[in-house]
C-alpha positions, 0 to 999 in steps of 0.5 A: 788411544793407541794403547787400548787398541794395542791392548785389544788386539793383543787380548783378541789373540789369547786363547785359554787352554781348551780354547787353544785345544779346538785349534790343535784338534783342527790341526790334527784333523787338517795336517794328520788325517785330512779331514778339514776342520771347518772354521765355524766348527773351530770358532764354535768350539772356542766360543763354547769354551770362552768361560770355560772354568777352572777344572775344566781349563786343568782337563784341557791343559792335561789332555793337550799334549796326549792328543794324538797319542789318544785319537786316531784318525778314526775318531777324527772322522767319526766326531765329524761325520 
C-alpha cells in the first residue's frame, strides 16, 4: 500500500515539457519582469498541455531553453494584461 502511494506522489510531481514550460514562463514573468504569474493561469496552462502530443512535446522541449532569449518583458505584460 505504501508503494502505490509512493508511486503516486511521485508521478503527481512529473511534468511534460510544456507543462514544465508554463512553469518557467511563471518564473520569467515573477523573477525577470515582476509581473505575477497567478497560480490558476499556471495550472491552467498545465491542465491544457496534460496530453499534450508528440509534436507538440518536441515544440515545447525545442522553445524551452530560448525562452528568455525570445520574450521580453514586454510580451510578458501583453500576453497577460
Amino acid at each position: 500500500m505504501r508503494f502505490i502511494l509512493g508511486i503516486t506522489i511521485l508521478l503527481a510531481g512529473c511534468r511534460n515539457e510544456c507543462q514544465q514550460l508554463c512553469l518557467d514562463m511563471a518564473d520569467y514573468a515573477e523573477s525577470d519582469c515582476e509581473k505575477p504569474f497567478p497560480d490558476n493561469q499556471v495550472k491552467a496552462c498545465q491542465d491544457k498541455y496534460a496530453s499534450a502530443v508528440e509534436q507538440t512535446l518536441e515544440a515545447c522541449e525545442t522553445y524551452r531553453p530560448t525562452l528568455k532569449e525570445e520574450w521580453t518583458c514586454d510580451d510578458i505584460k501583453q500576453y497577460f494584461d
